[in-house]
N, C-alpha and C positions, 0 to 999 in steps of 0.2 A: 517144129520145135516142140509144140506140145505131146507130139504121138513121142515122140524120142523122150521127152521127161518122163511121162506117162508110164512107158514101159522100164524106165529106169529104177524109177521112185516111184513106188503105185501110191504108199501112202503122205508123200507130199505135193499133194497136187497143188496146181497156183488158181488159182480162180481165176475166171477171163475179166479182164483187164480193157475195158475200151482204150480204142488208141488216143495219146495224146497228141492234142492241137499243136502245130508248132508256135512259136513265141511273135513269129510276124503273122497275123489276124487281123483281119482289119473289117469292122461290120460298115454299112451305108444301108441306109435306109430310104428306097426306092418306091414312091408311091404305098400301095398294099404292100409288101412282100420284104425280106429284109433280106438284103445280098451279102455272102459271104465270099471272100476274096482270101489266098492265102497262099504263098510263096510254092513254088511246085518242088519236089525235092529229087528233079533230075542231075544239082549239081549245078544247074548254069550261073547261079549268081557265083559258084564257086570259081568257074572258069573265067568270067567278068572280073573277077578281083584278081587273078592270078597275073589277068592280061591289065592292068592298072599298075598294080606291082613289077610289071615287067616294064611298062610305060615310065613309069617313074625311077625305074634304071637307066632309061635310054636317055631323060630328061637330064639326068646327076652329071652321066657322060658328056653330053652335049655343052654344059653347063662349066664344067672341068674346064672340055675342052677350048671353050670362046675367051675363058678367064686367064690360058694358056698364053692364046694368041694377041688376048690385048697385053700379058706382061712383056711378051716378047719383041713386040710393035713399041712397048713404051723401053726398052731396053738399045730399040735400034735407035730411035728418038733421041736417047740421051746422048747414046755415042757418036749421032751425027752431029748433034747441038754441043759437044763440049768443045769443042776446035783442037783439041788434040789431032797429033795425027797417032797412024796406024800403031807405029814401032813405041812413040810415047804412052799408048795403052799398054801394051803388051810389055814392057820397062815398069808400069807402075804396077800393075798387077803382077809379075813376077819378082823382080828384084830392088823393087825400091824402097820397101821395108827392112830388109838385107845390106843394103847400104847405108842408112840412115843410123842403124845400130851399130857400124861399125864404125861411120863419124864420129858416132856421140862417142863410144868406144874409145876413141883414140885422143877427142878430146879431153877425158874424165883424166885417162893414165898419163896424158902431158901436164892434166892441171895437179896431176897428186907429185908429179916429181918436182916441179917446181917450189919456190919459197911461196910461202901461205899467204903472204902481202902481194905476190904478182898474180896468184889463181886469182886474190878476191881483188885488185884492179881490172883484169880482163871481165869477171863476172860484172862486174858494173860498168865498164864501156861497152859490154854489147847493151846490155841493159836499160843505159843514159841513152843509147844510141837508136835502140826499137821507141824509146817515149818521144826522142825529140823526132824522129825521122813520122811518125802520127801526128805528133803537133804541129809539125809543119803543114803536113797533109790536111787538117782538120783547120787550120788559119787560111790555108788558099781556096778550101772551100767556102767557105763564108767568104773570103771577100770575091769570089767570082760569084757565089751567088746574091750578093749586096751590088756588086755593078751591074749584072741582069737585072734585078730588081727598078735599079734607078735608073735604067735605060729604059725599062717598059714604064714605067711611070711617065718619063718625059717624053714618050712617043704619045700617049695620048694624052 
């Protein structure tokens, strides 16, 4: 490189330039003598970190794929444990959102033809009808759980 400058640029010559240390140096001081140690510049930590970086692909993958297989195991899970059967899945997932809008659908345009005193009767008989139908529900709890109660009391 220097003959090639030389003969190019005679009057900008560089002056020689000792080579610079690279930035991993490392000194130890051994008895007399002081050892210098210092990374070789054939490339291999280069090839070391390529194969780490590739490692740590194969890792993401692996990793993906486990996360895969436990959503898909907790997916079988559910659908064994809801007790539906096959055709009740396949009914809710496809058309039973579809039908539900056309209930309400048909309810809404029966309640607007009618007189305004019978829609707002109806609206409050289902109404009365879902609080008492929980309060009953909610009174036979308690007194089944007050006879359990006083049945384990008097057993021992």
């Amino acid at each position: 490189m220097e003959a090639l400058t030389s003969t190019l640029i005679p009057s900008q010559r560089r002056p020689a330039v000792p080579p610079i240390a690279p930035a991993r140096q490392r000194r130890q001081h051994c008895g007399r003598g002081v050892v210098v140690a210092r990374a070789s510049g054939s490339g291999r930590d280069h090839r070391w970190g390529r194969q780490v970086d590739e490692n740590m692909i194969m890792l993401r993958l692996r990793i993906r794929e486990i996360k895969m297989m436990e959503e898909e195991k907790k997916d079988d899970e559910e659908e064994e444990g809801s007790g539906m059967m096959r055709w009740e899945r396949e009914y809710y997932v496809g058309e039973y959102g579809k039908h539900v809008c056309e209930v309400l659908g048909l309810l809404q345009s029966y309640l607007m033809t009618v007189r305004p005193c019978l829609s707002a009767g109806i609206v409050l008989l289902v109404a009365l009808s879902v609080f008492m139908s929980s309060g009953l529900l909610l009174f036979n709890s308690i007194n089944m759980m007050n006879t359990l109660c006083s049945s384990l009391i008097g057993l021992s």
